[in-house]
N, C-alpha and C positions, 0 to 999 in steps of 0.2 A: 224402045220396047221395054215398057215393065209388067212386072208380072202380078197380079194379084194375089194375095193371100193364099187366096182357095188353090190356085195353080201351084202355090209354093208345099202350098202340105199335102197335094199329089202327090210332085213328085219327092216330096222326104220320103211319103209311105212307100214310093213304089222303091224307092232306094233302099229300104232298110227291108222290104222286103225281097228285093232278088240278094242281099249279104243274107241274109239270115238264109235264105236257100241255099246260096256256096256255102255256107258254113255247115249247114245240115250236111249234105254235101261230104265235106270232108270230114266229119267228123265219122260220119258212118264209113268211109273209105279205111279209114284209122281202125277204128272199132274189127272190120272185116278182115285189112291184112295186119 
């Protein structure tokens, strides 16, 4: 099984975007309490 390019910089983006959402996330958790 290998992966293509195109397959691989899906899932970087979808990676960097569910972190950027926990981090959003937390930060406003922070900011609230």
């Amino acid at each position: 099984m290998s992966y293509t390019e195109q397959e691989k910089k899906q899932a970087l983006c979808q990676q960097s975007e569910t972190t950027l959402r926990i981090l959003r996330v937390v930060l406003i958790s922070i900011i609230i309490f």
